[in-house]
N, C-alpha and C positions, 0 to 999 in steps of 0.2 A: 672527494678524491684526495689522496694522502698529497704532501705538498712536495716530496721527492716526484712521486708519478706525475705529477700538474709540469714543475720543472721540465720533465722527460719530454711530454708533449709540448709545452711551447717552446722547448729549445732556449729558457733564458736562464740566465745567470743569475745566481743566488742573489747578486747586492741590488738586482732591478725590482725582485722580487721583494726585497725588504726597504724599498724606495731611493734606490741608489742607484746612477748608471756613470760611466765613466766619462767625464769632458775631457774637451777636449785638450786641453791642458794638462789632464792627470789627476785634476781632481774630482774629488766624488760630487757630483752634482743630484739636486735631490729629483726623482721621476713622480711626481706628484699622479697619483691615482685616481683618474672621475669618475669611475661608474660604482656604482654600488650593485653587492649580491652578482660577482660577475661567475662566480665558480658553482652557484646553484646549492652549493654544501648541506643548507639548510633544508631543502627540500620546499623550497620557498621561490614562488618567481618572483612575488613583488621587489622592485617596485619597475621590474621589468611587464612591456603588455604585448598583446599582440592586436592584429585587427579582425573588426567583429566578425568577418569569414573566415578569420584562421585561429579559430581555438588553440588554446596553447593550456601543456604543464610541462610541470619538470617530470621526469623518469629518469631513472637511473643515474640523478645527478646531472643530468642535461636539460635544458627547456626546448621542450616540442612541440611546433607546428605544423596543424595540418593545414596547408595551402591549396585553396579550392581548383577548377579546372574553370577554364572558362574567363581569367582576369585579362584585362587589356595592358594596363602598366604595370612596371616593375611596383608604385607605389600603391596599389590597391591590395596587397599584401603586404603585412610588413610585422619583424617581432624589433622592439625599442624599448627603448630609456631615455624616458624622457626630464628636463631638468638637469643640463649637463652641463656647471660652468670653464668657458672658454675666454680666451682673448687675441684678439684679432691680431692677426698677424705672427705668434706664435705656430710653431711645428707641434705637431702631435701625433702621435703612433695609434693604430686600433691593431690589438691581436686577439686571434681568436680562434677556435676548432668549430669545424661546424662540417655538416656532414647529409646525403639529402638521400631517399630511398631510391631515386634516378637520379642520373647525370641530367646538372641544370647548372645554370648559371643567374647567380644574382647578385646584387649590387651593394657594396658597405658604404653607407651613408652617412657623413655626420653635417647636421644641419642646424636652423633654428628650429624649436617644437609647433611657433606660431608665424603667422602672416609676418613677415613676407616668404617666409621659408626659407631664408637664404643657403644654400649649398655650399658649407666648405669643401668636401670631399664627397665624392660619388663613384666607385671602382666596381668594375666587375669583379665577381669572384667566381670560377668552374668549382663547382661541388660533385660530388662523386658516394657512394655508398659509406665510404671508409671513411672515418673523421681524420682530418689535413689540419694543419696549424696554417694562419692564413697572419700576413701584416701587411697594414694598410696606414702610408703617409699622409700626409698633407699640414697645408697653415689654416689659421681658422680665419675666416673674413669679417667675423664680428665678434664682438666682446659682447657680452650676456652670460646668465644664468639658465637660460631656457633654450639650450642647445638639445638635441637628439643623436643617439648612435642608434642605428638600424639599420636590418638586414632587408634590403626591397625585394620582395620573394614572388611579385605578382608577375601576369603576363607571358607567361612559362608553357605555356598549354595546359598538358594534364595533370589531373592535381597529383601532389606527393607531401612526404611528410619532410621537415626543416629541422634538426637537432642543431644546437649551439650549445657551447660549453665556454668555460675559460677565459672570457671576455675579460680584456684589459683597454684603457685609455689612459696613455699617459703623456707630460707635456707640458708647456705651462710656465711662466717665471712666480705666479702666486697660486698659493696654494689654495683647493677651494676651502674657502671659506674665510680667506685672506682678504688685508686692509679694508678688515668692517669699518664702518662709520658710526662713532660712539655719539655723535655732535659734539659740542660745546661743552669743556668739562663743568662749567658756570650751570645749572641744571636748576630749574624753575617753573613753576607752573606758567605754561607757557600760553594759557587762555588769559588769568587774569588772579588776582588777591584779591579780597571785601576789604572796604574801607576801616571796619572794626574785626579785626583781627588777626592772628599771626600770620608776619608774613618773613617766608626764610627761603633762604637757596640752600644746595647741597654742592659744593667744590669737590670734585676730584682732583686731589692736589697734594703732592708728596710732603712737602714741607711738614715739618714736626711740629713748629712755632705758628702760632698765630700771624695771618698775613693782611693785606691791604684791603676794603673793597669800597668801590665805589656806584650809586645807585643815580642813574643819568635818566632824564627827560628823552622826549622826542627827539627834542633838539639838541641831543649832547650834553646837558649841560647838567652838573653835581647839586643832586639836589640833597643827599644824607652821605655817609661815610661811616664806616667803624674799621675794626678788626673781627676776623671770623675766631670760631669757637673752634679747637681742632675736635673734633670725633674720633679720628685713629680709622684704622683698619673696618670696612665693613664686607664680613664674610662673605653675603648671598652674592656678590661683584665681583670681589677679590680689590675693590677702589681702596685707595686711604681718603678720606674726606676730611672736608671741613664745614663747619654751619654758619650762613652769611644771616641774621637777623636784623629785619630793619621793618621788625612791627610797627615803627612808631612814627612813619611817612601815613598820613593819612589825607594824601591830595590825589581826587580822580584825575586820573588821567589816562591813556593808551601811548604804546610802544615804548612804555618804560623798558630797560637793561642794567643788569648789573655787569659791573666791571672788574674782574680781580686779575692785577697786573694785565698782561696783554691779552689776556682771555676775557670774551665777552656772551653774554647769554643769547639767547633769541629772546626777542621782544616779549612783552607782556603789558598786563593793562591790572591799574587800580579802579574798582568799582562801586559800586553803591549796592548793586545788584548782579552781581556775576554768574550766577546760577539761574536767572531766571528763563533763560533760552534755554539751557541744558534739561533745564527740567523737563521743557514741554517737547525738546527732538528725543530725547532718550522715550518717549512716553509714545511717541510719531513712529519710533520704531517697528512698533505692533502691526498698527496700519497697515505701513506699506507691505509687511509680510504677509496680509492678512491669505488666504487660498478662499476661491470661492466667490470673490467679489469686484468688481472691476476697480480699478486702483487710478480714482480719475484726476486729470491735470491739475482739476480746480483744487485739488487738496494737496497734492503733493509736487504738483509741476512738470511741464512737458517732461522731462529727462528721468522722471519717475513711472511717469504713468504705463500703464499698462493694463491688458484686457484681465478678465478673470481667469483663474486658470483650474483645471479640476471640479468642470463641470459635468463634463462627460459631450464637451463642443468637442469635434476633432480636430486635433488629431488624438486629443485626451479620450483614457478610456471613464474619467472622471470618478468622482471620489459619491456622488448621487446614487448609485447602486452600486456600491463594492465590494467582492465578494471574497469570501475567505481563503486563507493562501489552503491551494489547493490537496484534500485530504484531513483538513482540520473542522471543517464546519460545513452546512448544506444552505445556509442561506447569504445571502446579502443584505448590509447597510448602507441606507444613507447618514454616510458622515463628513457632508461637506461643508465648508467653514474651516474656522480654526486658523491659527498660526502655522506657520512653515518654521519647523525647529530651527534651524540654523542654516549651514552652506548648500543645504539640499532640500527635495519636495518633501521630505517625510513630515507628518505628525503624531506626536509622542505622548502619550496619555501621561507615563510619570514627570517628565519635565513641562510638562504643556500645566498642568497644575498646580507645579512649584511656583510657576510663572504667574496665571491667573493668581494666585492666593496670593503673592507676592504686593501686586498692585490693588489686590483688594484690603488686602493687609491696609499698605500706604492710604487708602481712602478711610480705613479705619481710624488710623493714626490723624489724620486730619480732620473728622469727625469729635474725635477726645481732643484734639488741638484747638476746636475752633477754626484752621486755615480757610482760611477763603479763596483761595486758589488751588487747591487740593478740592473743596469740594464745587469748583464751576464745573457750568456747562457752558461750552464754549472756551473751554483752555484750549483744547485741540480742533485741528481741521480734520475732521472727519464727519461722514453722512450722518452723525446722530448727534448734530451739534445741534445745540438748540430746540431740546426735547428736554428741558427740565430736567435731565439728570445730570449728576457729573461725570463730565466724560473720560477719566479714569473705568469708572463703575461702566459703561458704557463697551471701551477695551474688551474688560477681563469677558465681560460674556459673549463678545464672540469668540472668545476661549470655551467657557464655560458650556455655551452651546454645542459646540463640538464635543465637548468632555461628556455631557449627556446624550449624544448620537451613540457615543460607540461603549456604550451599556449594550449586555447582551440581551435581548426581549423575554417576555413570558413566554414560557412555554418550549422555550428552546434549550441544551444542555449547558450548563454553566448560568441557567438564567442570573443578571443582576449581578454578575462580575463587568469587567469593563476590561476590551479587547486591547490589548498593547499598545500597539502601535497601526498605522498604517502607511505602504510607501513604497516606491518602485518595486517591480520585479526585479530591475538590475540598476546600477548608478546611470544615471543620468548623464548626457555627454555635458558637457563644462564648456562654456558656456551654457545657457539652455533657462528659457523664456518659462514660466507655468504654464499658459496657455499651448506652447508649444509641447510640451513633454509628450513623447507618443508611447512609453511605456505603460503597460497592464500595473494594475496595481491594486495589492490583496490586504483584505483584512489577518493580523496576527494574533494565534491567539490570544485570551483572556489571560492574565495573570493575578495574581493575588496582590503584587504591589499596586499597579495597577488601575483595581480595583480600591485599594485605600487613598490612592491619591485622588481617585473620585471621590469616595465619603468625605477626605476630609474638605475638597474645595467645595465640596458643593454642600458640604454644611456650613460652610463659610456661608456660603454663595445664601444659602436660604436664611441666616442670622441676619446678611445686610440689606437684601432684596426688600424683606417682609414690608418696609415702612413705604417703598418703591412701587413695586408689584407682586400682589400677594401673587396671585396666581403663580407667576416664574417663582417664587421663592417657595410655594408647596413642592412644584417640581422639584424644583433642588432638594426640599430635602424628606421627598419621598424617594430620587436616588441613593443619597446618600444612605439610609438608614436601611434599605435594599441592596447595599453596594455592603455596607458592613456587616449585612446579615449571610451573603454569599462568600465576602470572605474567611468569617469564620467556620462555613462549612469548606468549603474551599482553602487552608491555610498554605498549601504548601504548591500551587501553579506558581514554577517560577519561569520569567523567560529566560529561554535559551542562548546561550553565549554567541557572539560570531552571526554570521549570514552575510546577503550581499542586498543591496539597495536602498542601505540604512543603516540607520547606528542601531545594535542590541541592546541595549539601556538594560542588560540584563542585571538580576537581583535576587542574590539566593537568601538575604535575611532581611524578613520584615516585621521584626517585631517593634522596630523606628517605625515604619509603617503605620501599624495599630494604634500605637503609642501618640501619634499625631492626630491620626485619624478622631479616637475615639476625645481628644481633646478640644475637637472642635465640635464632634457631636455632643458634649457633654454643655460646653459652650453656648449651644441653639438650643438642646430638648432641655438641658436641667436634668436628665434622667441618670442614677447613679449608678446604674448599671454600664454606663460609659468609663466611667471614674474609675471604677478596678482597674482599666486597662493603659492607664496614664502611667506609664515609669520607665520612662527616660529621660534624662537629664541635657542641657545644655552644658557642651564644654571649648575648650579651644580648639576644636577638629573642627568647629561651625556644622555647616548644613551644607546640603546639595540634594539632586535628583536623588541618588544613590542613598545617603542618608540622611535622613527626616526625622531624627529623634529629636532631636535639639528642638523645632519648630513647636514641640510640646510648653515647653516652659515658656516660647516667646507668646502662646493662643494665654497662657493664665495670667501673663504680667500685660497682657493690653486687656485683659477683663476680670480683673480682680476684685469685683462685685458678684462675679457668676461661680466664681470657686472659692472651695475650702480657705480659712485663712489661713491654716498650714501652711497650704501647697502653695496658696500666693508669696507667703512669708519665702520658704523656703525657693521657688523658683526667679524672687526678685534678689534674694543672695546672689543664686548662680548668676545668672543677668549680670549684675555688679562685679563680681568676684572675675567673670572671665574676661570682662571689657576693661577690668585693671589689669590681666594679664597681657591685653592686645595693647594697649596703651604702653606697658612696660616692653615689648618687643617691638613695639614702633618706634621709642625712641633707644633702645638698643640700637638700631641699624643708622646705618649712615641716610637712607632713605624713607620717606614718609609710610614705610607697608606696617599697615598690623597684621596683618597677617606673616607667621614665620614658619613657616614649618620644620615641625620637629625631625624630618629627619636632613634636613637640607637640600631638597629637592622641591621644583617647583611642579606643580601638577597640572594640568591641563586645565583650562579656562582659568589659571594662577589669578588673573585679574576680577572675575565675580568673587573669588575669594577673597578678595583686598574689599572689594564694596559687600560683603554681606558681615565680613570684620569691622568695618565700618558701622553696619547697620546697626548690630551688638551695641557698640559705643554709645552710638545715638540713642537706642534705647533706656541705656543706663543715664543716661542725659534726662530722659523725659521723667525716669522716675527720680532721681535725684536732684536736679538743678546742677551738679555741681561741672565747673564751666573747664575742667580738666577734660572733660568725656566732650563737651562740645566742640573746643582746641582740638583735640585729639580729631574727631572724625573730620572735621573740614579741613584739618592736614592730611587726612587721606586721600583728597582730590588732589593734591598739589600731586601726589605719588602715579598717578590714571591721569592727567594732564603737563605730564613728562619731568616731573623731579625724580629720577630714577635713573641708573643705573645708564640707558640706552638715551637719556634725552627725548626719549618718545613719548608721544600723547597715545592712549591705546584708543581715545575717542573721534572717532574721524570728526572734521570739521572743528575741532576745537585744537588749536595751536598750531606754528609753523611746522614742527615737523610729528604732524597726525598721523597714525594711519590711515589708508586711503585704499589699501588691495585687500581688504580681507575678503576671502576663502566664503561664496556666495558664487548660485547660478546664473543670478540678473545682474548683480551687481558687479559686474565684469570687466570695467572700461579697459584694464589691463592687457585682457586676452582680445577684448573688440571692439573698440573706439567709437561704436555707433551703441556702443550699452556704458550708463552711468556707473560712477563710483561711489560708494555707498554713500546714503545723506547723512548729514550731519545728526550725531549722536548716539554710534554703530559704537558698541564695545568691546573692544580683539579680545580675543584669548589670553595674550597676554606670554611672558613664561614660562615655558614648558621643558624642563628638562629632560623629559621622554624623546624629544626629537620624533615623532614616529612619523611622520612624513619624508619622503625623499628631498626638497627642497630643504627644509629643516638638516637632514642627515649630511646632505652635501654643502651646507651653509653655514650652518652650526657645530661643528666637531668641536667638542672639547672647550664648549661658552662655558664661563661663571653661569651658574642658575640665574644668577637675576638679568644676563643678557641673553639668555634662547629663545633670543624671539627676532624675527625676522617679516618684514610687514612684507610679504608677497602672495598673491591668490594661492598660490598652488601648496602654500604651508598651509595644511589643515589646523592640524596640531598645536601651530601657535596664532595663526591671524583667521579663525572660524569664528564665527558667530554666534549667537546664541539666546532662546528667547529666554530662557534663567540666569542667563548673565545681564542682557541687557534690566529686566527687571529688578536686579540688584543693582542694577545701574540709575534706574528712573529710583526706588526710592531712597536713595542716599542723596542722587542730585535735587528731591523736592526737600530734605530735611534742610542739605545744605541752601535752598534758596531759602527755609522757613526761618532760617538762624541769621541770614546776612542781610536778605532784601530787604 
C-alpha cells in the first residue's frame, strides 16, 4: 500500500510515521516501532501466525483469517506477533485496520507469548465488512522480550473470514533492541588458559596509549602486572582494543580476574588440563540427540533423560516405516536412528555426514597421533561403552547407520541414490518432546548431493571399520560405491529450495560433491578411476554442508601414503598456505576469530566457522610442528569461550556468561521450567548478520557483525544448534586437549 494511502487510512501524521510524535513539551520525542511486517507490503506474513484452526495469508496486501465456527473463547482463535519487546509500566499504542466478512466483535490483545500469560491490554473491538482504523491504549505490566499483539477472533459463533492490515505498536522509553549487555569490557576466556601457553585478554578500551593491567587470585590479590598492547580499531565490533598478555603466570589455580583500571573480567581458571571435559561433553552431544533410542538417566542424568522418540510408539507416526512425501515414491523406509540436526526433529543426510565424517576424521587423526584418549572406549557415557571400540567410532555410526537406511533399494527408481532428508510434515510446536511429536513425517526425495555425502562417509566409514568389523565396513562401502555409481547416472537431482517442517539443505552445484566424494573412495579402493574426479581445492571459504570441496585436500593430507605425491605435495601447500591466511586474520582482529569474512558479514552458524578455521590451523600443526599453527588454534577457544566482542561463551556450561537458551525442542527450560537447558558443551550459532529470525530482527537492529548474536530460544538464526557445528566443535576441542593436557 503506497505510504500516502497507509497515512490516509490510519489518520497519522507524517512525523509518527517516521518515528516522531509530539511531547508534551514540544518536543519531538522518538515513537519507537515493535512489530515487524506490520503493512504485509511484501506479500509476506512471517513473522506474524495464526492459530492452527484459523489458516491465514496475506491477499491483497492484508493477512487473512479464516476463523472456524464452533470456538468457545475469544483465545482459541487468534492471528499474532509474537516476540514483542515491552517494559512495564510504560504506555503504548496498537493501531490497526482490520475488517471481518460479518459484524463481530473481537479482542486486541497485547500480552506475554508464554506462561504466565500476563495481560497488559485486552479491548474489544466491533468489526464490520468495511475496513475501520481501530487504536488501542494501555501500560504494559511486564518488561520482556516475549510479549504478544493479537487479535482474539474465537468464540464468535459462525465462522467468518478476519483481514488485518497496518498494524502498528508504538511506545516505550528504550528502543527495541536498546541497553544490550556487552559484559565486562575486560573479555577472556572465561572457562580457563593451559598452564603452557598463550594466555591474553582483549580490552575494549578507547584509550590510544598503552594502559595498566593487573592479573588477581581468588583472593584478590596481584599476582602479574604489565601494560597492554594497543590494537586500534577492530572492524567486525566497531570496539577500539587493547591486548592484556600475561602468558608467563604459570600457576593453576581457578577464579583468576584481570583488572584494568575499574574494570574487571569474569572469573577464569589456569589449568593443567582445560580441555579435557570439553572434549568429552561436545562428543556427549550426539548422544543426547541421538532419535530412535531411549536416552537413559544413567548416562545423561535425570534432567536429560528421556524416552525414545520416532519409533512409530504413539503418538509418533515414527521414522520404522516412513513413507515418501506424498506423489514422489510408492514405498516406505525404515530409517530410524540417527541424530536430530539441530533445533528441530529433522534428519539431514548432507549435514548428518559432514558430521559423522567429521568425528571419524577426529578418530583418524588420533590413530596417526597415537592419542590415547581419542582412541578409548569408555571416554563417553553411552550404551556402547565398553565394547572394545572407541567410542567416538561408536557415535559416528549411529549416524552412519541411518546414512545407510535412507539409500534408496534395488529395484526401486533412483536405485542407490540416498533420500534427502527426512521430517515433520509441518514445524513442530516449540516446546516439544521426540517421543511426544504427533506429526506425520515423509521421506524427501533423493538428491545427488545427497547421494555423495553418502559415498564419501561411508567410504570413510568402510576404510576405518575394516580392522573393527569387516562385515559393517563391506556394508559401507558396498553403499558407497553404489551411491557413486547412481550419482553419476543421476548428476543433476538437486533439492528443492524452501518447504515447511525442516531446513531445505538445498544444493544446486555439486561438483564439491564428487570431488570429496571420490576422495575418499579413492582413499579405501586405491582404484584410479576415483582420482580423475579429485579437483577441488582447499581455500579460505573453508567447508560446510553446502560446500564440500575443500574436505578433498584435507582426505589426501591425513593419508599421504594412499595418493599421488603430487597431489599430496600440492594439497599440503594449500593446507599450510591457507591456515597462514587464517592465522594472519586472526591476529588482524582485535578478537581471537580466524575466521574473517571477506565480505564483512557474519553467516549463519558464524561459530562452526571459527572452529573448522581452527581445525585448518591444526592440521597444518600436525604436518609441520611449527608451534605458530598450534598458538594460533588454541587461541581460537579463547574466541568460543567469550574473548569476543559480546563477552559470551557460545559453549553452554563453559563460563559465567554461557549460553544456555539455544534454539532446541527439549532443550527448553526458557519456555518450560519442567524441560532442561542445554548440557554442557552445546555450540550456538554464534554471529549472524542475517538476523532472519524475529527475535534477532527486533533485538538486533543495526549490531556490529561480530555482536548479532543474542542468546535466546526463539533466535534461530543466531543461538540453533547444530550437529556440523557441534562436530567442529568436538574436534578442535580433542586437538586442543591433545596439545595442553
Amino acid at each position: 500500500m503506497p505510504l500516502t494511502r497507509r497515512l490516509a487510512v490510519l489518520g497519522l501524521p507524517l512525523a509518527l510515521v517516521l518515528g516522531f510524535a509530539p511531547s508534551a513539551g514540544g518536543v519531538e520525542a522518538v515513537a519507537y516501532e515493535r512489530v515487524l511486517n506490520g503493512t504485509f507490503d511484501n506479500g509476506l506474513k512471517s513473522p506474524w501466525w495464526s492459530s492452527g484452526n484459523a489458516p491465514s495469508k496475506v491477499v491483497e496486501g492484508r493477512l487473512c483469517a479464516d476463523i472456524p465456527a464452533g470456538t468457545t473463547n475469544p483465545w482459541d482463535s487468534v492471528i499474532a506477533q509474537n516476540d514483542i519487546p515491552l517494559e512495564a509500566g510504560q504506555p503504548y499504542t496498537l493501531r490497526f485496520s482490520a475488517s471481518a466478512s460479518r459484524a463481530v466483535t473481537v479482542r486486541a490483545e497485547l500480552a506475554l507469548s508464554d506462561a504466565p500469560y500476563t495481560t497488559s491490554v485486552n479491548k474489544p473491538v466491533a468489526l464490520t465488512a468495511e475496513p475501520k482504523t481501530f487504536e488501542v491504549t494501555g501500560a504494559a505490566k511486564t518488561t520482556g522480550i516475549h510479549h504478544r499483539v493479537a487479535l482474539q477472533a474465537g468464540g464468535t459463533g459462525a465462522a467468518y473470514t478476519l483481514c488485518v492490515d497496518d498494524v502498528s505498536l508504538t511506545g516505550g522509553v528504550v528502543p527495541p533492541g536498546g541497553n544490550r549487555d556487552f559484559g565486562p569490557p575486560v573479555r577472556v576466556n572465561q572457562h580457563g588458559y593451559p598452564v603452557a601457553g598463550i594466555k591474553r585478554a582483549t580490552i575494549s578500551d578507547p584509550s590510544k596509549t598503552p594502559v595498566d593491567w593487573q592479573l588477581r587470585d581468588a583472593d584478590g590479590e596481584t599476582v602479574a602486572s604489565g601494560r597492554t598492547t594497543v590494537h586500534g580499531a577492530d572492524a567486525m565490533s566497531g570496539d577500539h582494543v587493547h591486548i592484556a598478555d600475561f602468558s608467563s603466570v604459570r600457576k593453576i589455580g581457578s577464579g583468576y580476574t584481570l583488572a584494568v583500571g575499574d574494570e574487571m573480567s569474569l572469573p577464569f581458571d589456569i589449568a593443567k588440563d582445560p580441555y579435557d571435559q570439553l572434549r568429552r561433553d561436545s562428543l556427549a552431544y550426539f548422544f543426547h540427540n541421538r532419535s530412535g533410542i531411549e536416552i537413559g538417566a544413567e548416562y545423561v542424568g535425570e534432567a536429560h533423560a528421556r524416552p525414545a522418540g520416532h519409533l512409530g510408539v504413539a503418538p509418533n507416526t515414527g521414522d520404522t516405516s516412513a513413507p515418501c512425501l506424498p506423489g514422489t515414491c510408492d514405498y516406505s523406509l525404515d530409517v530410524r536412528g540417527g541424530w536430530y540436526d539441530a533445533g528441530d526433529h529433522g534428519k539431514y543426510v548432507v549435514n548428518g555426514a559432514l558430521a559423522a565424517w567429521q568425528l571419524t576424521d577426529l578418530y583418524e587423526r588420533s590413530l596417526h597421533k597415537l592419542d590415547i584418549e581419542g582412541l578409548r572406549d569408555g571416554l563417553l557415557s553411552i550404551p556402547e561403552q565398553d565394547n572394545r571400540i572407541p567410542d567416538v567410532l561408536d557415535e559416528a555410526r549411529w549416524e552412519m547407520e541411518f546414512l545407510l537406511r535412507m539409500q534408496v533399494p534395488e529395484g526401486k527408481p533412483l536405485a542407490g541414490m540416498a533420500h534427502h532428508k527426512i521430517h515433520d510434515a509441518a514445524w513442530t510446536a516449540h516446546p516439544m518432546l521426540p517421543h511426544k511429536d504427533p506429526q506425520p513425517r515423509y521421506l524427501h526425495p533423493p538428491s545427488t548431493a545427497a547421494t555423495l555425502n553418502l559415498a564419501a562417509s561411508a567410504a570413510q566409514c568402510a576404510r576405518v571399520w575394516r580392522p573393527l568389523d569387516r562385515a559393517f565396513a563391506d556394508r559401507c562401502r558396498s553403499a558407497a560405491e553404489t551411491a557413486w555409481q547412481a550419482a553419476l547416472a543421476h548428476p543433476d537431482r538437486y533439492a528443492p529450495d524452501g518447504g515447511v517442517g525442516g531446513g531445505p539443505y538445498d544444493d544446486t552445484k555439486v561438483s564439491d560433491e564428487f570431488s570429496w566424494a571420490a576422495a575418499e573412495l579413492f582413499a579405501t579402493t586405491g582404484k584410479r578411476t576415483y582420482l580423475g574426479h579429485v579437483d577441488t581445492e582447499l581455500t579460505t571459504g573453508g567447508f560446510s554442508w553446502k560446500e564440500t570441496g575443500a574436505l578433498a585436500d584435507l582426505v589426501i593430507v591425513r593419508h599421504p601414503l594412499r595418493f599421488p605425491l603430487d597431489r599430496v605435495l600440492a594439497a599440503r601447500s594449500r593446507v599450510i598456505e591457507v591456515a597462514d591466511r587464517h592465522v594472519r586474520d586472526m591476529k588482524a582482529q582485535g578478537y581471537p576469530n580466524p575466521s574473517l569474512p571477506s565480505d564483512g558479514r557474519y553467516a549463519w552458524g558464524s561459530s562452526s566457522s571459527t572452529a573448522n578455521s581452527a581445525m585448518v590451523i591444526a592440521m597444518a600443526y600436525d604436518l609441520t610442528h611449527r608451534d605458530t599453527y598450534r598458538a594460533a588454534a588454541l587461541e581460537s577457544m579463547d574466541y568460543l569461550l567469550g574473548r569476543n566482542a559480546l563477552s559470551q561463551s557460545y559453549i553452554s556450561g563453559y563460563g559465567e556468561r554461557a549460553s544456555h537458551n539455544q534454539h532446541h525442542r527439549h532443550w527448553a527450560h526458557q519456555v518450560d521450567p519442567k524441560l532442561p537447558s542445554p548440557p554442557a558443551g552445546s555450540l550456538a550459532g554464534g554471529p549472524n548478520s542475517g538476523l532472519e529470525d524475529p527475535v534477532a530482527q527486533q533485538n538486533l537492529p543495526g549490531c556490529a557483525p561480530a555482536t548479532c548474536y543474542i542468546d535466546d530460544l526463539g533466535s534461530w538464526s543466531t543461538n540453533e544448534v547444530a550437529i556440523n557445528w557441534n562436530s567442529a566443535l568436538a574436534w578442535i576441542s580433542a586437538f586442543a586437549d591433545d596439545e595442553t593436557g
